[in-house]
N, CA, C and O atoms as CSV, one atom per row, in Angstrom:
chain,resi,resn,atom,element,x,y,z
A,1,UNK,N,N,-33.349,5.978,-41.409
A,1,UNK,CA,C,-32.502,5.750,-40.273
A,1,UNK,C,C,-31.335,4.860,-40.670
A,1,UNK,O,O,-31.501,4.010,-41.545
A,2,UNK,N,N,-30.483,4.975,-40.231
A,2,UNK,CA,C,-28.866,3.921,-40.341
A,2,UNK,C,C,-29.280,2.833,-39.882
A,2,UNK,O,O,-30.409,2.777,-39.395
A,3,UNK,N,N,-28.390,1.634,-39.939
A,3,UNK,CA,C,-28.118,0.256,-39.840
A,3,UNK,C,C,-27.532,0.695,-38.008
A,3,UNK,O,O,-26.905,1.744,-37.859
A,4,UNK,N,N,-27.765,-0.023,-37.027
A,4,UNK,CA,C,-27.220,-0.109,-36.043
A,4,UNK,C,C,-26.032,-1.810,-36.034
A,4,UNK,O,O,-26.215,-3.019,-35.897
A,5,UNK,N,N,-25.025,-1.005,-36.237
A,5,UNK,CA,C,-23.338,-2.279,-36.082
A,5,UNK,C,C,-23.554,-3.024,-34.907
A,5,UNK,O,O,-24.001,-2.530,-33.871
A,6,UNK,N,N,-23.330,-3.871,-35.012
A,6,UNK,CA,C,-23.462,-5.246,-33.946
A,6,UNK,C,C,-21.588,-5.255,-33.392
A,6,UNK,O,O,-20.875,-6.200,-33.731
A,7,UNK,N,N,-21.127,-4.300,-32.695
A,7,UNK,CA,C,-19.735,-4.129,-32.308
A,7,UNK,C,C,-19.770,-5.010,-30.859
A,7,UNK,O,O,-20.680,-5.126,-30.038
A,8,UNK,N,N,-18.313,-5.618,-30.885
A,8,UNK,CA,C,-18.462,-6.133,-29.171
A,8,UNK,C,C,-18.332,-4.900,-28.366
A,8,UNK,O,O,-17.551,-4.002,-28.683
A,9,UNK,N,N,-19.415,-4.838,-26.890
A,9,UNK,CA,C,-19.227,-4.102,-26.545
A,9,UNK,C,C,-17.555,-3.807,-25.181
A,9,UNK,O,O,-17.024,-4.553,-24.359
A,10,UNK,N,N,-17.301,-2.407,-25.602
A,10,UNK,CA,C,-16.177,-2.522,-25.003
A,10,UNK,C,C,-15.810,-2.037,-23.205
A,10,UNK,O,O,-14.759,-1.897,-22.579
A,11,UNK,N,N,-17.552,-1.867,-22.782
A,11,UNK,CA,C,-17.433,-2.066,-21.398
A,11,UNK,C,C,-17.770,-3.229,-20.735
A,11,UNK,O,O,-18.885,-3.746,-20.791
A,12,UNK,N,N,-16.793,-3.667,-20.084
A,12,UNK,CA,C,-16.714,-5.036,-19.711
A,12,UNK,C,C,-16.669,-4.738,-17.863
A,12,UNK,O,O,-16.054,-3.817,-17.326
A,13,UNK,N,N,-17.311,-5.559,-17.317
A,13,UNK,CA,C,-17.140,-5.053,-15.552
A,13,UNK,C,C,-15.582,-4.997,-15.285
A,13,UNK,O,O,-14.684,-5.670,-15.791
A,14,UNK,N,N,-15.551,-4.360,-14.686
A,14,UNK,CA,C,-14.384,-4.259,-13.568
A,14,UNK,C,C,-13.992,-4.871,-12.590
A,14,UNK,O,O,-14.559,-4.785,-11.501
A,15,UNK,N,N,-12.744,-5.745,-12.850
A,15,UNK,CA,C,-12.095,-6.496,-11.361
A,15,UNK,C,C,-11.339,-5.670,-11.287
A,15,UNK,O,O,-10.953,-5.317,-12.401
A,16,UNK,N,N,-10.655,-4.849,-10.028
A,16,UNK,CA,C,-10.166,-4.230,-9.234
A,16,UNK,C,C,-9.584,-5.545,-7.872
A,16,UNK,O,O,-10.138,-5.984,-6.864
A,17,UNK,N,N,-8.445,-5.763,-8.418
A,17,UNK,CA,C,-7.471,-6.731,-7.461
A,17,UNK,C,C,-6.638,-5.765,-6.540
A,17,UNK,O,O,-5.977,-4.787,-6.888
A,18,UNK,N,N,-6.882,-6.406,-4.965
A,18,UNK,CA,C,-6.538,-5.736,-4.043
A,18,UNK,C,C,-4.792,-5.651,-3.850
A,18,UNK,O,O,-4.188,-6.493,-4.515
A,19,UNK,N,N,-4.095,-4.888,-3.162
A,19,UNK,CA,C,-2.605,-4.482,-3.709
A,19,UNK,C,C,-2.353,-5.033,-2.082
A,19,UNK,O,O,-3.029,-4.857,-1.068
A,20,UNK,N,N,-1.093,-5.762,-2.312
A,20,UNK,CA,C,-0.315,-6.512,-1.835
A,20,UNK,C,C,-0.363,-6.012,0.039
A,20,UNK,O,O,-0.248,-6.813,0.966
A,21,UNK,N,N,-0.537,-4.691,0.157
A,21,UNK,CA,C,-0.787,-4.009,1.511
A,21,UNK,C,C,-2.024,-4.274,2.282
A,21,UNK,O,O,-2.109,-4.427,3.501
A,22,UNK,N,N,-3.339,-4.321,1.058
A,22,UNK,CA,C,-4.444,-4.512,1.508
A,22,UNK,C,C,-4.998,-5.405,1.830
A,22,UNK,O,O,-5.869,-5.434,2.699
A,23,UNK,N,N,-4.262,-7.040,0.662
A,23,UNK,CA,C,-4.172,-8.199,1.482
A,23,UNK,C,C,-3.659,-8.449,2.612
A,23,UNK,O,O,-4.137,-9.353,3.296
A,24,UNK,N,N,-2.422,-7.598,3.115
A,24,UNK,CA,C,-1.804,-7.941,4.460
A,24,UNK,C,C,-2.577,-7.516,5.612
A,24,UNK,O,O,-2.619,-8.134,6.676
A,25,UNK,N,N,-3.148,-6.503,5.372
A,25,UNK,CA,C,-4.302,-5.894,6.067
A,25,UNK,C,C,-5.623,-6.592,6.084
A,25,UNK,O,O,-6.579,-6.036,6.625
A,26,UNK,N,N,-5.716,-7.468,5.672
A,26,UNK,CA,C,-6.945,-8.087,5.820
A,26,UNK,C,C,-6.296,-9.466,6.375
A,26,UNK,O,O,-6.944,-9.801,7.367
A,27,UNK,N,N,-5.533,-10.142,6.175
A,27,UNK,CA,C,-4.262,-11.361,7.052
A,27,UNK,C,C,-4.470,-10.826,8.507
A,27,UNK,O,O,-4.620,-11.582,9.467
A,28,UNK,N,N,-4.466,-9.347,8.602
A,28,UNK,CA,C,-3.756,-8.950,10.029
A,28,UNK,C,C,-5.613,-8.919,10.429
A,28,UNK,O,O,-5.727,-9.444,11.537
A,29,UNK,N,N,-6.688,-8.587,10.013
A,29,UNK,CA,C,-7.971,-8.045,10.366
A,29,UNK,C,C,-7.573,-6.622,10.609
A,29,UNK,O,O,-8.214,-6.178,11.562
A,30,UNK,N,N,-6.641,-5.633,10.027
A,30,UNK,CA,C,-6.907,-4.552,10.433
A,30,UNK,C,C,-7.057,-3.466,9.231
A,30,UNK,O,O,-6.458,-3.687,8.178
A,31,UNK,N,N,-7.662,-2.574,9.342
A,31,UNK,CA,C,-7.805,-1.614,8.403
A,31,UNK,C,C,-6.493,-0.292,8.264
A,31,UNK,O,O,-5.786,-0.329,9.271
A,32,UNK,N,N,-6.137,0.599,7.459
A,32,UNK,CA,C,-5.141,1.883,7.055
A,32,UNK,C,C,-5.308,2.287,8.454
A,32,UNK,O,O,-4.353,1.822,9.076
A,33,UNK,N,N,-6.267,3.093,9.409
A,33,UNK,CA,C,-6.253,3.687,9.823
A,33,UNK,C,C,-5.554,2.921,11.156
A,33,UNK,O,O,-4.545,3.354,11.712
A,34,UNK,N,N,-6.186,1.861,11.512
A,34,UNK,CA,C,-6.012,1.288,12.906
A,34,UNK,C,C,-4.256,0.327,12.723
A,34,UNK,O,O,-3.798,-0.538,13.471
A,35,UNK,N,N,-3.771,0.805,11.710
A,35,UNK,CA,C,-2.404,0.357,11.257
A,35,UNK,C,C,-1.667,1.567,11.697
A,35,UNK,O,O,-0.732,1.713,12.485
A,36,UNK,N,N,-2.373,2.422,10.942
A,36,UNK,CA,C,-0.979,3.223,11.586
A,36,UNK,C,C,-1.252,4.207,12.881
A,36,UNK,O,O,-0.619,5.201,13.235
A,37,UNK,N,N,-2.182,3.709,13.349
A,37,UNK,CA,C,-2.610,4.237,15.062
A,37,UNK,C,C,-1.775,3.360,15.483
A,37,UNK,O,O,-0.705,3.862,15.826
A,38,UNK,N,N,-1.886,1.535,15.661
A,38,UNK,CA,C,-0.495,0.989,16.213
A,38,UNK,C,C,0.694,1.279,15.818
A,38,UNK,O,O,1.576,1.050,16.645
A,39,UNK,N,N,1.177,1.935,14.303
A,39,UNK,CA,C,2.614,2.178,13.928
A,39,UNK,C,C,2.799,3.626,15.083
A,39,UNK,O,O,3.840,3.893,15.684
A,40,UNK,N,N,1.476,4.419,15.169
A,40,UNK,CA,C,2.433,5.956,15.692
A,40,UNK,C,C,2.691,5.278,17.124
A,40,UNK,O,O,3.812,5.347,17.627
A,41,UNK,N,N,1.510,4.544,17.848
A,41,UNK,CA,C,1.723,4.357,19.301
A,41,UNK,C,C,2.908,3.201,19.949
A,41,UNK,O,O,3.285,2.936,21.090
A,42,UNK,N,N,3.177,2.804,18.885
A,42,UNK,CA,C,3.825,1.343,19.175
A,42,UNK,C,C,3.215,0.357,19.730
A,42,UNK,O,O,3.893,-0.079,20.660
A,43,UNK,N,N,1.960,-0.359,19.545
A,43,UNK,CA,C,1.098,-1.089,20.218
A,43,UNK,C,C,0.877,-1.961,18.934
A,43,UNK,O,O,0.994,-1.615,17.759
A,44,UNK,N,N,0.458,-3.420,19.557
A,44,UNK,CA,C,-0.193,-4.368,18.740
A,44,UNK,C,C,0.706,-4.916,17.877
A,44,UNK,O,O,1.743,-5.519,18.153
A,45,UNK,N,N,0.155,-4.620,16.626
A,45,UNK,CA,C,1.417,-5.356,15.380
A,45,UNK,C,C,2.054,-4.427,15.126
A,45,UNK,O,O,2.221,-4.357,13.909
A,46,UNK,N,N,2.730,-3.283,15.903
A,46,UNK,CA,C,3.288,-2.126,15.135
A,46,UNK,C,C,4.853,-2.587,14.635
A,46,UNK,O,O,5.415,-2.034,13.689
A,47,UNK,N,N,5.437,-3.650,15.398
A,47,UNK,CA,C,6.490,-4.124,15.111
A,47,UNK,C,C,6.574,-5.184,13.366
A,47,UNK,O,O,7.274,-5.048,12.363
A,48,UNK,N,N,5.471,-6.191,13.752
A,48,UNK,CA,C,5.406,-6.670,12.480
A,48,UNK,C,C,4.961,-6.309,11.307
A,48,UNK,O,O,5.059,-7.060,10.337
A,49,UNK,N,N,4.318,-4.901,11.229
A,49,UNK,CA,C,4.238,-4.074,10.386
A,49,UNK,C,C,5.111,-3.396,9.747
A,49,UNK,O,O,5.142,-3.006,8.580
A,50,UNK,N,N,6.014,-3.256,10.843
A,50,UNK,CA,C,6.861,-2.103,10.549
A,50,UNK,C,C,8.281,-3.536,9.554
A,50,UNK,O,O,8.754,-3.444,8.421
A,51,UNK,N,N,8.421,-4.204,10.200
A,51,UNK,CA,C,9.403,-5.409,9.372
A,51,UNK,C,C,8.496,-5.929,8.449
A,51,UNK,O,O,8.809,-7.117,8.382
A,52,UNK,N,N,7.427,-5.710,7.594
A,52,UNK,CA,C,6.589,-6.321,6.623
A,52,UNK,C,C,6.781,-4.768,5.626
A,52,UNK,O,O,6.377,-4.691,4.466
A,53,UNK,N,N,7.411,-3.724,6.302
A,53,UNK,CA,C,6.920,-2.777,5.393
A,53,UNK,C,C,8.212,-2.770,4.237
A,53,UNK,O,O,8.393,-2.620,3.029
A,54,UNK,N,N,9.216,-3.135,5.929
A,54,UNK,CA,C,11.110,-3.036,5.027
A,54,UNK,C,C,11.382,-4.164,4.329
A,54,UNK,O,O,12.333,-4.309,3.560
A,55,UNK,N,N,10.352,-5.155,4.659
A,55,UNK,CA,C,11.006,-6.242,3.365
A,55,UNK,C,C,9.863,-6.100,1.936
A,55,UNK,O,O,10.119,-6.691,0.887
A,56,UNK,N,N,8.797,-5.365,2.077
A,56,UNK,CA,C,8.110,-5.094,0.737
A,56,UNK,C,C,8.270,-4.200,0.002
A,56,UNK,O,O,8.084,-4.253,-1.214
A,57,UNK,N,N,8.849,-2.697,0.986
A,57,UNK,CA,C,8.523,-1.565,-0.051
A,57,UNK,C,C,9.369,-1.452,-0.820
A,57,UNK,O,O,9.673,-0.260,-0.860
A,58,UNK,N,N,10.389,-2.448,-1.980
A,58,UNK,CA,C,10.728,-2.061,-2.952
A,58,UNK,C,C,9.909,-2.679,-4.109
A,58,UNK,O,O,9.984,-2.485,-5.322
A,59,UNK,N,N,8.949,-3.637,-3.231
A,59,UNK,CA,C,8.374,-4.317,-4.368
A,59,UNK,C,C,6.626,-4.224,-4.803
A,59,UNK,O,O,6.178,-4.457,-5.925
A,60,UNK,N,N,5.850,-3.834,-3.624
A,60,UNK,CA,C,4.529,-3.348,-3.539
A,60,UNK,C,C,4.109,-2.203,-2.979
A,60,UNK,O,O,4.540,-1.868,-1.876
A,61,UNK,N,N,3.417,-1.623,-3.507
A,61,UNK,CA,C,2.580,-0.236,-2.872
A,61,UNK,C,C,2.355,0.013,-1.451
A,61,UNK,O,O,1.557,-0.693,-0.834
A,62,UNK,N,N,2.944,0.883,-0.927
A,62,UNK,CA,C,2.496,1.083,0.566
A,62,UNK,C,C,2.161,2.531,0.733
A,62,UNK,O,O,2.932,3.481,0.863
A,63,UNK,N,N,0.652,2.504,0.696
A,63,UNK,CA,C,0.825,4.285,1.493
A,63,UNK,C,C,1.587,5.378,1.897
A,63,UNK,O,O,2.561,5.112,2.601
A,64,UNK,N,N,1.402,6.405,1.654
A,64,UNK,CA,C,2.662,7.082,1.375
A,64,UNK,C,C,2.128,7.615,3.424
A,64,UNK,O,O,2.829,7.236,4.363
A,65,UNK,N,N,1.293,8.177,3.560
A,65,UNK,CA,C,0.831,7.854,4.702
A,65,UNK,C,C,1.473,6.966,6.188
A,65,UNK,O,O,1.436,7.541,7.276
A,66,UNK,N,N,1.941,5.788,6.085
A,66,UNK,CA,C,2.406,4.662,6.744
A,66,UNK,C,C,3.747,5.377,6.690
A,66,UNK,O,O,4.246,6.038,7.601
A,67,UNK,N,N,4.349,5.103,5.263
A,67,UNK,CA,C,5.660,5.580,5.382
A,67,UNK,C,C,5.827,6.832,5.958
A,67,UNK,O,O,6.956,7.042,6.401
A,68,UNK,N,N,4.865,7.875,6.092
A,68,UNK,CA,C,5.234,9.322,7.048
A,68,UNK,C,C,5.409,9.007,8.330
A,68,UNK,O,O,6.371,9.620,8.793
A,69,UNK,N,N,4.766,8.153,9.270
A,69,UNK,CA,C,4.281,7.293,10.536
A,69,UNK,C,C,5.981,6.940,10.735
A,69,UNK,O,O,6.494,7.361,11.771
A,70,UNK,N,N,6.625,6.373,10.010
A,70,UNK,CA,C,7.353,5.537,10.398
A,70,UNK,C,C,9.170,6.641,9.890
A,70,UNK,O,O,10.383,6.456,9.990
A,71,UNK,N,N,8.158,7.811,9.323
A,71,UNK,CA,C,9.775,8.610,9.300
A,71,UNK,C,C,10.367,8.715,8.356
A,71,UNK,O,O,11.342,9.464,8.299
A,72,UNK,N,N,9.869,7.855,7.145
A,72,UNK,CA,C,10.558,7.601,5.682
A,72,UNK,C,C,10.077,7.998,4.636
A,72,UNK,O,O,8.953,8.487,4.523
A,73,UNK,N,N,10.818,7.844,3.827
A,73,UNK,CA,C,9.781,8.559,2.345
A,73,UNK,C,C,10.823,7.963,0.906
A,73,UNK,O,O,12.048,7.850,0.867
A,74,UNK,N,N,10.185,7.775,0.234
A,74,UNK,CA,C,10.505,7.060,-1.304
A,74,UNK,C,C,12.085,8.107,-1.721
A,74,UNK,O,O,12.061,9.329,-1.579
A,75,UNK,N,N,13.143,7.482,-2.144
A,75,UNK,CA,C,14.049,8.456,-2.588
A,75,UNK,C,C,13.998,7.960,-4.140
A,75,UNK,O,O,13.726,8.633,-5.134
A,76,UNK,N,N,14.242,6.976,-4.076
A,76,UNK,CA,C,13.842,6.329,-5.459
A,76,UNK,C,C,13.119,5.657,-5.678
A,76,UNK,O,O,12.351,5.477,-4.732
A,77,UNK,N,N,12.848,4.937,-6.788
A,77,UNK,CA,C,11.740,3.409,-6.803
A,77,UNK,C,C,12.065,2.721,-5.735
A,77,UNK,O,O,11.149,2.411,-4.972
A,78,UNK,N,N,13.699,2.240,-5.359
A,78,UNK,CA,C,14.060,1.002,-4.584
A,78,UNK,C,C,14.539,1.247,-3.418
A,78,UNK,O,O,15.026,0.277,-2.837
A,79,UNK,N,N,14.557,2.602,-2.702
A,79,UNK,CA,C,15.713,2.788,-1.742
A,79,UNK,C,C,14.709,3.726,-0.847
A,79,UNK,O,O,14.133,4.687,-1.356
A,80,UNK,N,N,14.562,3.390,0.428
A,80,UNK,CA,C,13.951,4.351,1.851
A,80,UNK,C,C,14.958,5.108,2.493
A,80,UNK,O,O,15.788,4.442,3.112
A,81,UNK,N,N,15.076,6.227,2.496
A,81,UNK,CA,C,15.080,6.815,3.271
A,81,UNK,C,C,14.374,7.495,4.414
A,81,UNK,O,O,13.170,7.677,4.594
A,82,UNK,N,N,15.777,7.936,5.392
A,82,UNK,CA,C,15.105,8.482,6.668
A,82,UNK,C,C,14.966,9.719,5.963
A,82,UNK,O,O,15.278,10.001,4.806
A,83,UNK,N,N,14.317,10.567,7.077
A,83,UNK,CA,C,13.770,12.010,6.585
A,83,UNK,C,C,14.757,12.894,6.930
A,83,UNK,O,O,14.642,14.098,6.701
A,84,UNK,N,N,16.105,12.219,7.673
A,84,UNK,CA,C,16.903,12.573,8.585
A,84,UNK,C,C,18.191,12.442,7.802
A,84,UNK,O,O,19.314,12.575,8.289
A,85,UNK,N,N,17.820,12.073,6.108
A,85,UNK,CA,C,19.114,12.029,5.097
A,85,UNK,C,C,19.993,10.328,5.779
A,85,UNK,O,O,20.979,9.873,5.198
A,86,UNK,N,N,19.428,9.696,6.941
A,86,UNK,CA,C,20.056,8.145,6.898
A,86,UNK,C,C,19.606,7.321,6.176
A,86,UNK,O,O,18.399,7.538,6.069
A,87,UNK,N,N,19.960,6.320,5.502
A,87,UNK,CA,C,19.362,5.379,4.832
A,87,UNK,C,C,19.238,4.269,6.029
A,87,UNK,O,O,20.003,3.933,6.933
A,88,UNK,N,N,17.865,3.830,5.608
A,88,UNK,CA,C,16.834,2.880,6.685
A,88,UNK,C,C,17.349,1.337,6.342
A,88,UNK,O,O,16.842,0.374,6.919
């Protein structure tokens, strides 16, 4: 039989750090879904959501989801557009 190598092993656990949306969502106590039930209805935090989304989304991940809710969609890395060809 062979020598078994004493290698470090290279599975190490997994931290999985939550993205900048999901902390805000847990700030607010609310979950994806019940976010953008207040973004479609206009109820609750749909306002401070909606001004948390325009001052982050050039810089953290937001559901592409949310951004349909609210009418917009990625044109580039840095720039929202409306779906309506206005810039937001």
């Amino acid at each position: 039989m062979g020598t078994r190598y004493k290698f470090a092993s290279y599975t190490r656990p997994l931290s999985v750090e939550k993205t900048k949306w999901e902390l805000y969502l847990d700030e607010l106590g609310l979950e994806d879904e019940t976010a953008i039930h207040a973004l479609r209805h206009g109820t609750g935090a749909a306002a401070e959501i909606q001004a948390w989304v325009r001052s982050n989304c050039t810089r953290t991940f937001i559901p592409e989801m949310v951004l349909g809710v609210l009418g917009v969609e990625m044109v580039f890395a840095d720039v929202l557009k409306r779906k309506e060809d206005e810039i937001w």
